[in-house]
Every structure is written in C-alpha cells, then in structure tokens.
C-alpha positions in Angstrom: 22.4 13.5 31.3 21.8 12.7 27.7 22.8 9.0 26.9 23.4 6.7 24.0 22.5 3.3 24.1 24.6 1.5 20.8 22.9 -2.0 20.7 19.6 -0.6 22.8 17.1 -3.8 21.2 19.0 -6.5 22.1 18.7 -8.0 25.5 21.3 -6.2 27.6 20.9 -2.7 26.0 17.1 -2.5 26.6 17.7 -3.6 30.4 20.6 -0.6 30.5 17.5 1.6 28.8 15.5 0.7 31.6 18.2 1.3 34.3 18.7 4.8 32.5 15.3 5.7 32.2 14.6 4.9 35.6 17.3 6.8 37.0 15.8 10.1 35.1 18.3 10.0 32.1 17.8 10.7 28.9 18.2 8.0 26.6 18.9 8.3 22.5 19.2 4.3 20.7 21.1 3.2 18.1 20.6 -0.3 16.2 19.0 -1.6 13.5 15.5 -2.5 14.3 13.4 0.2 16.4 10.7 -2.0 15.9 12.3 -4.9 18.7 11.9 -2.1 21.4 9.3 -3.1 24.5 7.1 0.3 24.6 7.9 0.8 28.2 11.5 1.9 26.4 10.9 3.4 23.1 7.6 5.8 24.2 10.7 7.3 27.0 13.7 7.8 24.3 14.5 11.2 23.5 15.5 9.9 20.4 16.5 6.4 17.7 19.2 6.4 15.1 18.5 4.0 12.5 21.7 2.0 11.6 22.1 -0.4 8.3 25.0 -2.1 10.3 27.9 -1.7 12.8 30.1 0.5 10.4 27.5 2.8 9.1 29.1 5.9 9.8 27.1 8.6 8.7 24.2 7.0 11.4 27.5 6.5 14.2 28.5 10.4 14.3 24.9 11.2 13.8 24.0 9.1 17.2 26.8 10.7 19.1 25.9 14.5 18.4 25.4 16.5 21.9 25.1 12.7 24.2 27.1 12.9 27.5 28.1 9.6 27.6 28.0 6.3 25.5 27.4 3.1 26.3 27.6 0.1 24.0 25.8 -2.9 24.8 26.8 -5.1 20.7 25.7 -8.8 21.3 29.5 -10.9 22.0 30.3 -11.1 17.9 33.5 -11.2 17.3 33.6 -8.5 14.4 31.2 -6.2 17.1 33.5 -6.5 20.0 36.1 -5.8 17.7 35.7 -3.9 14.9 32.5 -2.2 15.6 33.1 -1.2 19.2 36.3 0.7 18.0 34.6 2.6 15.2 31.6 4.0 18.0 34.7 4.4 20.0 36.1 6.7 17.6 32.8 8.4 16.8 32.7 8.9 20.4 36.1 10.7 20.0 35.8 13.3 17.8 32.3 14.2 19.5 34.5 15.1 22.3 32.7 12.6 24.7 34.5 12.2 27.5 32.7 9.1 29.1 32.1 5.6 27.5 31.5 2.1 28.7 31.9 -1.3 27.2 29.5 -3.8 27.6 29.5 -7.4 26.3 27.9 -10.9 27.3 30.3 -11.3 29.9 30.1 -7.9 31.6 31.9 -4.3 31.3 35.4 -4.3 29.9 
C-alpha cells in the first residue's frame, strides 16, 4: 500500500513513517523541509513533495496522485487542524482516495 504522510518531519509523522515503513508500506512525505528527515526515513520513501505551506495546492494534489491512503500528522495549530487539514482533505477527495486519518497532538480524530 502506497501512503502519504502530510506533516512526515515533524515528530509524530516521522514515528507514523517508521510504523509504515516497518510494516512494508510504501511511504511518499509531504512538508516543507526534507532536510529534517532522520535517514533511517527518507533513504526508505518512495517519494517527497516539497510544500511552501499548508495551502499550496499545486504540491497537495501533486502528493495525493495514485497513494492508497492519507494520513496527516500537522503539528496542533489552529489554522493546520482547521484550515489545512480540510484542504488535504479535499485533495484527498477528488484523487478518489477512499481512506484518510487525522492525527493531531492529542491523538486520531
């Protein structure tokens, strides 16, 4: 299973990488800085998407192209729980992708 990881260099979505990896997934990231990956994670991804911010678009549909599943690990900020969630969310949508989960600081939601 192919999987996107939105948020995959901060904290939670690298230990979600991990998890994924481990279980013989296939992992694409999306964030900002590639750079803040542990090697362990980025030497195993099938693939990074480079975003300016949470509503860059073009780098959103581009990052949900052919994935089986999203899951999106933002850091607990309001306008990323809010606003940014529901744009991946939408992305997510018109990719046809049937499965996505939700994480935040305080779990799955």
């Amino acid at each position: 299973m192919l999987i996107l990881i939105a948020g995959i260099t901060g904290n939670i979505g690298q230990k979600t990488a991990l998890a994924g990896i481990s279980s013989g997934h296939q992992i694409r990231g999306l964030g900002r800085s590639p750079q803040k990956l542990h090697s362990s994670i980025s030497s195993n991804l099938e693939s990074f998407v480079s975003s300016q911010n949470y509503y860059d678009i073009s780098a959103l549909e581009k990052a949900v192209q052919g994935v089986d599943a999203v899951i999106c690990a933002y850091a607990g900020l309001p306008e990323l729980v809010l606003d940014g969630q529901l744009l991946l969310l939408r992305a997510a949508e018109r990719a046809g992708i049937k499965v996505s989960v939700f994480l935040t600081n305080d779990g799955a939601f």
